[in-house]
C-alpha positions, 0 to 999 in steps of 0.5 A, a space after each residue: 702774249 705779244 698781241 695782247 701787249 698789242 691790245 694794251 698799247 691801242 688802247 694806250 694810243 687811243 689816249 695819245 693827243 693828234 692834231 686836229 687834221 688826223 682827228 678830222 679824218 679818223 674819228 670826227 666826232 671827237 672834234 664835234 664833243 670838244 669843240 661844243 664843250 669848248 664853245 659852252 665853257 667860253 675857252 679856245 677850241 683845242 689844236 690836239 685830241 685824242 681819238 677816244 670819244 671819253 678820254 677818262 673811260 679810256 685811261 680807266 680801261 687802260 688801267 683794268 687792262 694792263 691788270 688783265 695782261 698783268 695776269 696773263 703775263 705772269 701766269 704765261 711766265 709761270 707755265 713757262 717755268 713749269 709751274 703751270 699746274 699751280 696757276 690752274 690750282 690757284 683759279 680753282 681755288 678762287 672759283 671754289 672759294 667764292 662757291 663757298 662763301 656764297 652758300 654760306 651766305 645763303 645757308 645763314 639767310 644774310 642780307 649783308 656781305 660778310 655781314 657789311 654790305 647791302 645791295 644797292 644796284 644790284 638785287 641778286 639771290 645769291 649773295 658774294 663778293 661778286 654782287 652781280 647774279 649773272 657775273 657770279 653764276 658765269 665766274 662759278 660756271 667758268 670754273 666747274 670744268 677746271 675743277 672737274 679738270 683736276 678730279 679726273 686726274 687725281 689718282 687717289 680716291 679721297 683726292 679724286 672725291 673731293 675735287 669732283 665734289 667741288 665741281 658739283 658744289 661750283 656747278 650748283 652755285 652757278 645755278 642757285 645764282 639763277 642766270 640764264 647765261 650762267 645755264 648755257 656757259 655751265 652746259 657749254 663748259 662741261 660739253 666742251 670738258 667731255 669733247 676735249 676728253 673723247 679727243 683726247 683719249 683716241 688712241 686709247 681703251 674703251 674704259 679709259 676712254 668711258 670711265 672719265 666720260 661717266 665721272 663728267 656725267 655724274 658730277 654734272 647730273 649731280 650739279 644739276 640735281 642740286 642746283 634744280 632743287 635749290 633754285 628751279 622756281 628761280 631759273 623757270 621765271 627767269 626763262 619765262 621772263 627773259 627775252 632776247 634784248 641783250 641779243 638785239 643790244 650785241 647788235 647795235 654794238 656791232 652797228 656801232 663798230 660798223 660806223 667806227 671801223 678803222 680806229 673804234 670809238 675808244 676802250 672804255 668809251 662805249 657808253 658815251 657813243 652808244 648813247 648819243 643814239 640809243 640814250 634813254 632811261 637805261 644806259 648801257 655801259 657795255 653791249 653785254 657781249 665780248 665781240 661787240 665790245 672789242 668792235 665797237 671799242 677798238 675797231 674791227 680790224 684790231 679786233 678781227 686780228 685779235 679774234 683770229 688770233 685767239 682762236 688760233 693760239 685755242 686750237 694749238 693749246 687743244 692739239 698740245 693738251 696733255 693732262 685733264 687740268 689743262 683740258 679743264 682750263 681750254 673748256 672753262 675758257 669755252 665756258 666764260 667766252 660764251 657766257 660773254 656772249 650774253 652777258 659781259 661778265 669780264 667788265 668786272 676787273 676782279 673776273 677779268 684778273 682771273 680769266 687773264 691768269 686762266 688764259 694766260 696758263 692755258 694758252 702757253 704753248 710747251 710745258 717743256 718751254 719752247 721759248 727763249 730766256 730773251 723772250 721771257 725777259 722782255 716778257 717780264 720787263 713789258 709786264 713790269 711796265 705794265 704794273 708801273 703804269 696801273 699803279 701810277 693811274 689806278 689809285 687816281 682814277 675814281 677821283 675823275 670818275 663820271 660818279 664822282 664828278 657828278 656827286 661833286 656837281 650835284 652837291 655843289 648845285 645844291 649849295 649853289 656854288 656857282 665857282 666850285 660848280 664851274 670849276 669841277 664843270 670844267 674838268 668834267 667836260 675836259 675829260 668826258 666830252 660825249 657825258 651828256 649827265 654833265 651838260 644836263 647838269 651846267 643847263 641846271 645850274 645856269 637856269 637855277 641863276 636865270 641864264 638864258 645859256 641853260 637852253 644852250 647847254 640843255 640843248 646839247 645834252 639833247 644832241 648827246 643823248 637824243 633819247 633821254 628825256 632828262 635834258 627836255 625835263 630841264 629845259 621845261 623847268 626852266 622854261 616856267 619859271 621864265 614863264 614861258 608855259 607853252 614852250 615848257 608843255 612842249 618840252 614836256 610833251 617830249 619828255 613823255 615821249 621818251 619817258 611815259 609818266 615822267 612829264 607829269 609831275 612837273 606839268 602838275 607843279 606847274 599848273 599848281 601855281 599857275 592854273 592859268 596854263 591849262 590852255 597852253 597845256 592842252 594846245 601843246 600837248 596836241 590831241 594823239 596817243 603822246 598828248 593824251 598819254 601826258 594829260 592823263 598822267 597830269 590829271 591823275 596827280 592832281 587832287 581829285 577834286 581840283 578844278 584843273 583836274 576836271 578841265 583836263 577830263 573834259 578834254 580827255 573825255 571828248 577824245 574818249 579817254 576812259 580813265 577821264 570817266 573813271 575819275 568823273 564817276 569817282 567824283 560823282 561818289 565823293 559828292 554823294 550822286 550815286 547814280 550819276 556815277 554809274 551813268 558815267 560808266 559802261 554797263 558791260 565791261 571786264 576792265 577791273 578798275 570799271 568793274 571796282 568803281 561801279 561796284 563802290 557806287 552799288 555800295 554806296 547806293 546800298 546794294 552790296 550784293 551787286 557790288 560783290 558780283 562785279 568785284 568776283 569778276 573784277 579779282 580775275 583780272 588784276 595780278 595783285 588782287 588785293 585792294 580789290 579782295 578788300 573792298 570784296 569782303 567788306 562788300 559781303 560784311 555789309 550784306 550780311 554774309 559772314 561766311 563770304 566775308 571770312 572766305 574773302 578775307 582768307 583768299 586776301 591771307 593767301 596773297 601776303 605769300 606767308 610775309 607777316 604784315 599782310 597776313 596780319 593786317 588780312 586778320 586786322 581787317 576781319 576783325 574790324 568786319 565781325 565787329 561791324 556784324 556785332 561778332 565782337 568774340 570773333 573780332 577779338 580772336 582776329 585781332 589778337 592773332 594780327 599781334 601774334 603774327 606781327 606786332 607791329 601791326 595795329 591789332 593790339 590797339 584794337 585789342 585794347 579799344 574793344 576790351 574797354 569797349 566790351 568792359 574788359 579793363 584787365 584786358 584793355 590795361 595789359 594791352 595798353 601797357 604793352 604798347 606803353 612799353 613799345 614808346 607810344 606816349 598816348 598808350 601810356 596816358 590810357 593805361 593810366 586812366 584805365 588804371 585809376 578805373 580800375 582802383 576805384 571802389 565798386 559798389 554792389 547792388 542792393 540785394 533784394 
């Protein structure tokens, strides 16, 4: 418990302002941050710093751990007390709670939680109060051997059954939410759970010793089972797809504790110093694994003591464990450190809560109480400390946060408040001086006012974050405006080298209004894999036809950029030269965009059934086939061949993967083709079912339009109303017209 306060107080002293020499010596980087800020603002250098690299995210971890040790202390005092047991229910209880709610959620098709919340970072299939998949299948696999725990020691049977039940339900639930940490830490979990028994149960019987072992391997195979059938497919693409970048990025943290070894970059202050050399479009705020993280953060010897000592105080529960509860708790334990090796799913201060209290109940040494009445009161008066100190600063933190604090910047921005702007700019460089967002943000408003200091503050977002494209996108915007186009191509040049396709639009804003600048920006865009790569993405966003836009594929083409071609060959159709088109394109290719392209060409040149060809060969290669089965099936309407045109348009219905709009527009489409076949019948049943799978689609107007075309003004007339009814004034107008049609008097031929 004391080496955890220890923890707390590190990081407390992290915060605590040293004079500049000790600075100097311990963490210079500090000094670099606050005196550039200091220098951009206009202020004196300041004499006393911390030696966190981000203050605020120091104070926040603060603040998160002493909830964490909170926990840890109060559960330690209450397995003091004798009440060790009641901890561990309480855990279980939250995992089996969550377990809960997180089927039902599933088993009621909600997009909300509680019918609320929608997800807006996060994306997860199995929606909790935990938003994150890979943390809420970690937090239910944490918690499968702790509740399996208690149903191995339950003596009645009803007892018994219902405690292995939740274990199976807390296991499928951490497959359902589809993680391959949550696999591993889930396996690891109950391995270590039936590991602990078999030491355990040494001395005694062969039954005593194997009918725990096969309750723990049938509560795992029925998890298992369950979890596979509900979620296999998930879990399959989730290890096809995976990759080992969270290991490569465990790593690099650990690269990074090696540069800060004797005081850490700072708790909570990974984010800012990772990305001064890792900065690019996805920032890491952890290094997804708990070693890497306390390295990094705290330094290695801090932090190898910790490690050390945590083992240690493991090894003893394990020797002392007594009953299957406590052994469920050691291996839960075993469950969520190795989750957190992969996969950091105690930066959430919700699980971190919940692991302190777990371990704090596990860990504590006798049941009898071994421990003094004095240390448990200075126990409780470090703990009482520790929530006084998270209730001072808890409730202040997200006011100074870098979300906030950039919100506030960026309305500000907006309004063009340049006092408001300075004034939050000033507090935000004071407490997050390794932030480059806020640099990227003072370089934004002093260019929006035409100060030449936005290159300055720019310049220093770039330093911050080396690899984030962001501040030389700025600086690039800000450089046009002044009109100095060859510097700003060059600053876009270095955007597309960190950002694939993230230059050109600005570049295609800048040559809309000054389409003077090609030349500067094919000179700075140079002629290698980077340049090209932009000039072809600024082509692309210029409309086809536009002069500069054809410029840029001349150059292109002369450095044989087949893309440059396929837009010439594009051209060469819209005006109608046909053949032109087809010169401009490689006869022999597999490239599926050749292959669509000369097929509109044949199309257009009338030879649909050539066209079909290329566009059969062309399907193979695409994942998303589905422009290309379009052009296809109009391919074969206009050759004649109704029964391939119908076969086309079903494959393009299989595609849709049973969503009704593409399935309905799939029948819109055939529709409009049998009515180019002159199979008007056919094309009414096609758009008539294009409604009834989803009426929002455009197939009862084109119900409505062929009825009156076919002289069918009943028809016509209820389809008109209906779409009356659905708020389309136009409708209305038609449904009246064919009304007053329908009210005029019919005279009969004279009969012979």
């Amino acid at each position: 418990m004391w080496l955890s306060l220890c923890a707390l107080l590190w990081t407390a002293f992290q915060l605590v302002p040293l004079p500049r020499e000790i600075i100097a010596l311990l963490q210079p980087r500090a000094i670099e941050a606050a005196d550039d800020a200091t220098r951009l603002l206009d202020s004196a250098s300041r004499s006393w710093l911390p030696l966190s690299l981000s203050p605020h995210g120091t104070l926040w971890a603060l603040v998160r751990g002493g909830a964490v040790v909170c926990a840890f202390s109060a559960a330690w005092l209450l397995a003091a007390a004798r009440e060790r047991r009641r901890v561990l229910m309480s855990v279980a209880a939250s995992v089996i709670a969550i377990a809960v709610v997180a089927l039902a959620h599933l088993g009621a098709g909600a997009e909300r939680v509680f019918g609320i919340y929608r997800q807006v970072e996060t994306a997860s299939s199995l929606l909790a109060p935990v938003l994150n998949q890979n943390h809420l299948s970690g937090f239910l696999a944490m918690g499968t051997p702790l509740v399996l725990g208690f149903g191995l020691e339950a003596e009645e049977r009803g007892a018994r059954i219902a405690w292995l039940t939740a274990a199976a339900v807390t296991g499928a639930a951490s497959l359902i939410a589809v993680s391959r940490g949550g696999v591993a830490s889930l396996v690891c979990g109950l391995l270590a759970l039936g590991l602990l028994g078999l030491m355990r149960r040494k001395g005694s019987t062969a039954g005593e010793r194997v009918t725990p072992l096969l309750l723990i391997l049938a509560t795992s195979v029925s998890a298992l089972g369950l979890g596979l059938y509900v979620a296999f497919e998930g879990l399959k693409l989730d290890f096809e797809a995976g990759d080992l970048s969270k290991l490569e990025l465990a790593g690099e943290g650990i690269g990074l504790a090696v540069d800060h070894p004797w005081v850490g970059v700072g708790r909570g202050a990974f984010s800012a110093a990772f990305v001064a050399d890792h900065g690019a479009r996805v920032r890491y705020t952890h290094p997804e694994n708990w070693i890497a993280q306390w390295t990094s953060e705290w330094g290695l010897v801090l932090s190898v003591a910790l490690i050390v000592a945590l083992l240690i105080a493991v090894a003893r529960a394990v020797k002392a464990a007594k009953s299957w509860p406590r052994l469920g708790a050691l291996a839960a334990l075993v469950s969520i450190g190795t989750h957190d090796l992969v996969d950091f799913a105690t930066e959430t201060a919700g699980i971190a809560v919940v692991v302190g209290a777990l371990a704090g109940a596990a860990l504590y040494p006798s049941r009898e109480g071994t421990t003094s009445r004095r240390f448990h009161h200075a126990s409780l008066g470090a703990a009482l400390s520790v929530a006084l100190v998270v209730a001072f600063f808890g409730w202040r933190l997200d006011r100074t946060s870098v979300s906030t604090l950039r919100h506030r910047l960026e309305n500000a921005l907006l309004a063009r408040d340049h006092e408001g702007f300075q004034d939050t700019l000033s507090t935000a460089v004071a407490l997050h001086p390794s932030e480059p967002a806020f640099f990227l943000l003072g370089g934004a408003e002093a260019g929006q006012r035409g100060d030449r200091r936005s290159i300055a503050w720019l310049n220093h977002a770039m330093r911050l974050a080396a690899e984030w494209p962001a501040p030389h996108l700025e600086a690039a915007r800000y450089l046009a405006l002044t009109g100095r186009y060859s510097q700003a191509f060059t600053e876009l040049r270095e955007v597309e080298l960190r950002g694939p396709g993230a230059g050109a639009p600005l570049a295609c804003e800048v040559l809309s209004r000054s389409p003077e600048s090609v030349p500067d920006l094919i000179r700075a865009a140079r002629a290698d894999e980077v340049g090209l790569r932009l000039l072809d993405g600024v082509a692309r966003c210029l409309p086809l036809d536009d002069e500069t836009a054809i410029e840029i594929d001349r150059h292109l083409s002369t450095h044989g950029v087949p893309t440059a071609n396929l837009r010439r060959a594009r051209r060469s159709i819209a005006a109608g030269a046909h053949q032109e088109a087809l010169s401009a394109l490689p006869e022999v290719s597999d490239d599926p965009d050749v292959l669509t392209i000369r097929a509109r060409a044949l199309m257009e040149s009338g030879e649909p059934a050539q066209a079909a060809i290329l566009l059969e060969r062309a399907v193979t290669g695409r994942e998303r086939p589905q422009g290309i089965l379009r052009l296809l099936a109009r391919a074969y309407a206009q050759a004649g061949d109704a029964e391939r045109m119908r076969a086309t348009v079903s494959r393009l219905r299989g595609t849709a993967a049973g969503r009704a709009p593409g399935v309905a527009g799939a029948w819109v489409l055939q529709g409009n083709l049998e009515r180019g076949l002159g199979n008007d019948g056919a094309a009414m049943q096609a758009f008539e079912r294009a409604n009834r799978i989803d009426p929002t689609s455009a197939g009862l107007h084109h119900v409505a339009r062929l009825s009156e075309h076919l002289g069918d003004l009943g028809r016509a007339y209820r389809a008109h109303s209906s779409l009356c009814r659905s708020g389309e004034a136009a409708a209305c107008a038609h449904r009246d017209r064919i009304r007053r049609r329908l009210a005029e008097p019919r005279t009969l031929d004279a009969q012979p």
